[in-house]
C-alpha positions as CSV (number, residue, x, y, z in Angstrom):
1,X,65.9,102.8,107.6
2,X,64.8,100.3,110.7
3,X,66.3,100.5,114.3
4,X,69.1,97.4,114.4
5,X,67.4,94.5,116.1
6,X,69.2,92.7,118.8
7,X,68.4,89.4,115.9
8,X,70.7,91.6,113.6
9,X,73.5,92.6,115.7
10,X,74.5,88.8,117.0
11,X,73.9,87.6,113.3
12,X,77.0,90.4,112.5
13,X,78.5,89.9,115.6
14,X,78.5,85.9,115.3
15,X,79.6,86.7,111.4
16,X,83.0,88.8,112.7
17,X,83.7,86.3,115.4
18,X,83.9,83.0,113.2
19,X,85.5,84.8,110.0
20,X,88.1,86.8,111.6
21,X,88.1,86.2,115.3
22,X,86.8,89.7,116.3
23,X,84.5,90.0,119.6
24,X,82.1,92.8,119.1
25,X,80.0,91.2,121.9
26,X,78.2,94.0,124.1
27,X,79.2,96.3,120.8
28,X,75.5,96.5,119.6
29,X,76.3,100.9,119.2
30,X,79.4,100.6,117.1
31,X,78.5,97.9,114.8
32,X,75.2,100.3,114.1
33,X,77.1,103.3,114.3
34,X,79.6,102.7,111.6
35,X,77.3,100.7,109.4
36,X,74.4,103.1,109.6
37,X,75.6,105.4,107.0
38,X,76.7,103.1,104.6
39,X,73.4,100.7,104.3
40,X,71.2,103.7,104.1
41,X,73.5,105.0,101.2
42,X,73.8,101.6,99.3
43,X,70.0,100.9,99.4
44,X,69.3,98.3,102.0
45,X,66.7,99.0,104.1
46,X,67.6,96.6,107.3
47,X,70.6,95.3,108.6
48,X,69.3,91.6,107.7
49,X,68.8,92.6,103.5
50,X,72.5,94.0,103.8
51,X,73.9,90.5,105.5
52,X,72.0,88.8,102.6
53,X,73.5,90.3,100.3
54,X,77.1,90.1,102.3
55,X,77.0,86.7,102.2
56,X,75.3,85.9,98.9
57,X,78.1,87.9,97.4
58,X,80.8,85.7,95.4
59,X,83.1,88.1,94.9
60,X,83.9,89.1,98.8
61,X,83.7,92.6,97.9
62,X,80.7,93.2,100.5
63,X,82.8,91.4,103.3
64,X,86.0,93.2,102.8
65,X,84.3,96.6,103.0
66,X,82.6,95.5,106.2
67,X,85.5,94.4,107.8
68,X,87.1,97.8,106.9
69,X,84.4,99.4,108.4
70,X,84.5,97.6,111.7
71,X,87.8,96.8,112.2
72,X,89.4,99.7,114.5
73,X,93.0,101.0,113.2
74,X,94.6,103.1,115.8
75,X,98.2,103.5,114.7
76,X,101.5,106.0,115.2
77,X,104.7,106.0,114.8
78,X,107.3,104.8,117.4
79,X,104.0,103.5,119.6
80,X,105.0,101.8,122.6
81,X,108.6,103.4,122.2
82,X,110.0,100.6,124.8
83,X,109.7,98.3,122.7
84,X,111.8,99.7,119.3
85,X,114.7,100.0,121.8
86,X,114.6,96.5,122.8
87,X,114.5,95.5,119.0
88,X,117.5,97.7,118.7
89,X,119.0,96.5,121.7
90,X,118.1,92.7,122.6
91,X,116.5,91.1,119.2
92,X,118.7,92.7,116.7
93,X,122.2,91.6,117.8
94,X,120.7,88.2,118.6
95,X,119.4,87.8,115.1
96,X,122.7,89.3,113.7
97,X,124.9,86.5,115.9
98,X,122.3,83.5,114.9
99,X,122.3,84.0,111.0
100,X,125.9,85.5,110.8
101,X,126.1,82.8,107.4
102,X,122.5,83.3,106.3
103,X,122.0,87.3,106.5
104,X,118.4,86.2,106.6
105,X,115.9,88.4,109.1
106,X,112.5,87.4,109.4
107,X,110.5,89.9,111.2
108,X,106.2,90.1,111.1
109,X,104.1,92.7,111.9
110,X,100.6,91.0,112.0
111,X,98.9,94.1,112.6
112,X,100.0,97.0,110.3
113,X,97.1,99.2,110.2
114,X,98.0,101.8,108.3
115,X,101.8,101.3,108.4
116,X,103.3,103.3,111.0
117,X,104.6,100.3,112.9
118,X,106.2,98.1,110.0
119,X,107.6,101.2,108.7
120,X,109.2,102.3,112.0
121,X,110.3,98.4,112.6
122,X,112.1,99.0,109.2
123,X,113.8,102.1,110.1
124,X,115.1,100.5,113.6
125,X,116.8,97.4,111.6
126,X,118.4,100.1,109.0
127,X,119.6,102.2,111.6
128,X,120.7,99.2,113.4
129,X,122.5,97.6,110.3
130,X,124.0,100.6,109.2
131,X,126.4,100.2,106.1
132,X,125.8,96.5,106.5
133,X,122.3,96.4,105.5
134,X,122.8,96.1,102.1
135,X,124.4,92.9,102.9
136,X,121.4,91.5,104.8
137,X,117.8,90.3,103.7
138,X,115.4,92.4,106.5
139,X,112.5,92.7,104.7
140,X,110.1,93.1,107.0
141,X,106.3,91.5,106.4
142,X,103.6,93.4,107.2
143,X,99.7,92.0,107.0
144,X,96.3,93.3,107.9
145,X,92.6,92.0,107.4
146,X,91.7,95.7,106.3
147,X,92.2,96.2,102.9
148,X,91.7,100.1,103.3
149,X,94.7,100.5,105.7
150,X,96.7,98.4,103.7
151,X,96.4,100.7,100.7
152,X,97.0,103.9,102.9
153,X,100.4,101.7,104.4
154,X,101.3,101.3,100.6
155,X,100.4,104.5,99.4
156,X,102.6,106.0,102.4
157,X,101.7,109.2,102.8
158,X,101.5,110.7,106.5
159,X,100.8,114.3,107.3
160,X,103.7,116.8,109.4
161,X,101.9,115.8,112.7
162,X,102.1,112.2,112.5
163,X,105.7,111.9,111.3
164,X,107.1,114.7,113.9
165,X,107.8,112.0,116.7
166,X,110.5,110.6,114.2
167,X,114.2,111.7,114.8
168,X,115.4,114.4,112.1
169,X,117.7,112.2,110.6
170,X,115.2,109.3,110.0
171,X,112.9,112.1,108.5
172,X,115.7,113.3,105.6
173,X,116.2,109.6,104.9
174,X,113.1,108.2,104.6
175,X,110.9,111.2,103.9
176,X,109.8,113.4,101.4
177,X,107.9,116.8,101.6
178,X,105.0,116.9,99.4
179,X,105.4,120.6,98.7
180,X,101.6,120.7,97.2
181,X,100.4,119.7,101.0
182,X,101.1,119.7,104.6
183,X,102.5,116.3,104.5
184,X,105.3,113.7,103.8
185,X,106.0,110.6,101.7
186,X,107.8,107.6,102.6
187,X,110.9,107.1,100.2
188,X,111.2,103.9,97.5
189,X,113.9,103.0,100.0
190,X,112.3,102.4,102.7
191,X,108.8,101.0,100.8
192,X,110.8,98.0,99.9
193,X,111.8,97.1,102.9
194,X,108.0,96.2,104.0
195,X,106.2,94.0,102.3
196,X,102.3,94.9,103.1
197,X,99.8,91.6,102.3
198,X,95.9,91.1,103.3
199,X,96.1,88.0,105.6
200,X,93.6,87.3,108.1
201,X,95.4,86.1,111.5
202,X,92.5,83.0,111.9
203,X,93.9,81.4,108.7
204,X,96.3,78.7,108.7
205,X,100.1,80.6,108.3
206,X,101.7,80.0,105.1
207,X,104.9,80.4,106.8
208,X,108.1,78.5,105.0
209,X,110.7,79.7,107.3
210,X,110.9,80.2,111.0
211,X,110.0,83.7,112.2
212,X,112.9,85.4,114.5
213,X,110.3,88.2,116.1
214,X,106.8,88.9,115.5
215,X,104.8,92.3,116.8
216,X,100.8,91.2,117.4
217,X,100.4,94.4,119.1
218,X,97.0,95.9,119.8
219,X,94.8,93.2,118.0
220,X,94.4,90.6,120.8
221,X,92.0,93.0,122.6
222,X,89.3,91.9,120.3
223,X,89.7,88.3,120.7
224,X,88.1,86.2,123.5
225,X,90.3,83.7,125.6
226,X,90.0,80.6,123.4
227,X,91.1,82.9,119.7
228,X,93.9,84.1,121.7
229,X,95.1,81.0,122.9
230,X,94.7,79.3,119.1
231,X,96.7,82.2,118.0
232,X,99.3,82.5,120.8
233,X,99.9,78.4,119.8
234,X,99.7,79.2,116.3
235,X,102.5,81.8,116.7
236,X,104.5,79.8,119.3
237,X,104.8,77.1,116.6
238,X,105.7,79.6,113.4
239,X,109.1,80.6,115.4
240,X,112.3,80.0,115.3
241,X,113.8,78.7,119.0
242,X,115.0,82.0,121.0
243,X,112.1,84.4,119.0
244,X,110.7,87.0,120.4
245,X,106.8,88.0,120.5
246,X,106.1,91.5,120.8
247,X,102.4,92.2,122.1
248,X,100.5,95.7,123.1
249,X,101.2,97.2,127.0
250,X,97.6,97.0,127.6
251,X,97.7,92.8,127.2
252,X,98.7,90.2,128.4
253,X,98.8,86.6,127.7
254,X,97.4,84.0,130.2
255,X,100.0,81.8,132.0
256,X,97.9,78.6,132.1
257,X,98.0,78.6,128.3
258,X,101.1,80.5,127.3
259,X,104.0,78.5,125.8
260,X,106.5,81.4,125.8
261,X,108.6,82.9,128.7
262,X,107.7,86.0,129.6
263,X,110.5,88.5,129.4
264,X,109.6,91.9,130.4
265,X,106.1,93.6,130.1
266,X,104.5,93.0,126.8
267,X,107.5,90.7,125.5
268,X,107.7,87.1,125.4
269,X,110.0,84.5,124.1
270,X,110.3,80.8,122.9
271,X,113.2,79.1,124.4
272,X,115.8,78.7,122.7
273,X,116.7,74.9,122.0
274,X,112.9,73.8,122.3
């Protein structure tokens, strides 16, 4: 199979950055790296007769499975700890006091991965709620623009490493041993409370109600100023007054453009009233 040419890794490049908002510029090793493999098995002998056929395909198929393949999805449970305890803390009884008549939470993870974080989020609000919960709509959403995490997140299935971080009481609730394997399902409780959909964050949100707290953690890293700004905005304008925006403790958010007030490191929040 022939070399990638610098041609074929700005066409990709130029293709991730105007579908989905991803900058893979100065990336020219990854993009070959993890697409290598997969041309050479699938028949095409250059990176150009594979984009052909990506975007001459109808059905998407082609697209999804190279956004899976270049999208990274670096995930664990109770990541970024600080921030579950401030849910706990902070958002929580301010949501609880603002829809005391509603019962409505409206928490979004916009970048599940493979489910650790939703799943976690989910466990903080039933831990929170306590004997109440049945009384209260906390649903959380969950979306991705990989389709292969977003399986793994539904399938919920983590091995004895991953889920040892959890406390033991959140593990006997919301786990099961697979006795078969070295590993651990998530229970049908706590599967219903996230609901996991493909959604790509450059799209227009579908939104019909005002969010209360959204975590974009970890995906802004891959955007260039302008994206992040459009999304920031985008955001901004899908929350309700008072909601908070969780994003990852490596980020940040530009002043000059940012409409929220920033809170603490890596938290943000509209004002309330505006």
């Amino acid at each position: 199979m022939a070399k990638m040419t610098d041609e074929e890794y700005l066409r990709i490049a130029r293709f991730l950055k105007g579908r989905y908002g991803i900058d893979m510029s100065r990336k020219k090793e990854i993009i070959s790296g993890r697409l290598e493999n997969y041309i050479r098995a699938n028949g095409w002998n250059t990176y150009t007769e594979y984009m052909n056929a990506v975007e001459k395909d109808n059905t998407g198929s082609l697209e999804k499975k190279l956004v899976n393949l270049l999208s990274t999805n670096h995930t664990y449970f109770m990541r970024e700890p600080e921030h579950f305890t401030y849910l706990r803390q902070v958002v929580l009884p301010w949501i609880r006091k603002k829809e005391e008549r509603t019962r409505d939470v409206r928490i979004w993870c916009g970048a599940s991965s493979t489910g650790e974080e939703p799943y976690t989020i989910a466990m903080v609000i039933a831990d929170y709620f306590g004997l109440e919960h049945g009384a209260w709509d906390t649903q959380v959403l969950a979306t991705d623009v990989s389709t292969d995490v977003l399986r793994r997140a539904m399938d919920g299935v983590y091995s004895s490493e991953q889920v040892e971080v959890l406390p033991d009481n959140w593990k006997r609730r919301f786990f099961r041993k697979i006795i078969s394997e070295d590993a651990y399902r998530v229970t049908d409780e706590l599967k219903n409370e996230v609901m996991y959909r493909k959604f790509n964050l450059m799209d227009d949100f579908p939104f019909r109600k005002k969010l209360h707290a959204v975590f974009l953690r970890n995906v802004m890293i891959y955007f260039d100023e302008k994206t992040k700004k459009e999304l920031i905005q985008k955001v901004y304008d899908a929350m309700e007054p008072g909601g908070y925006l969780f994003i990852g403790q490596t980020e940040s958010i530009n002043k000059e453009y940012c409409p929220f007030e920033h809170v603490r490191p890596s938290v943000y929040r509209k004002k309330e009233g505006k």
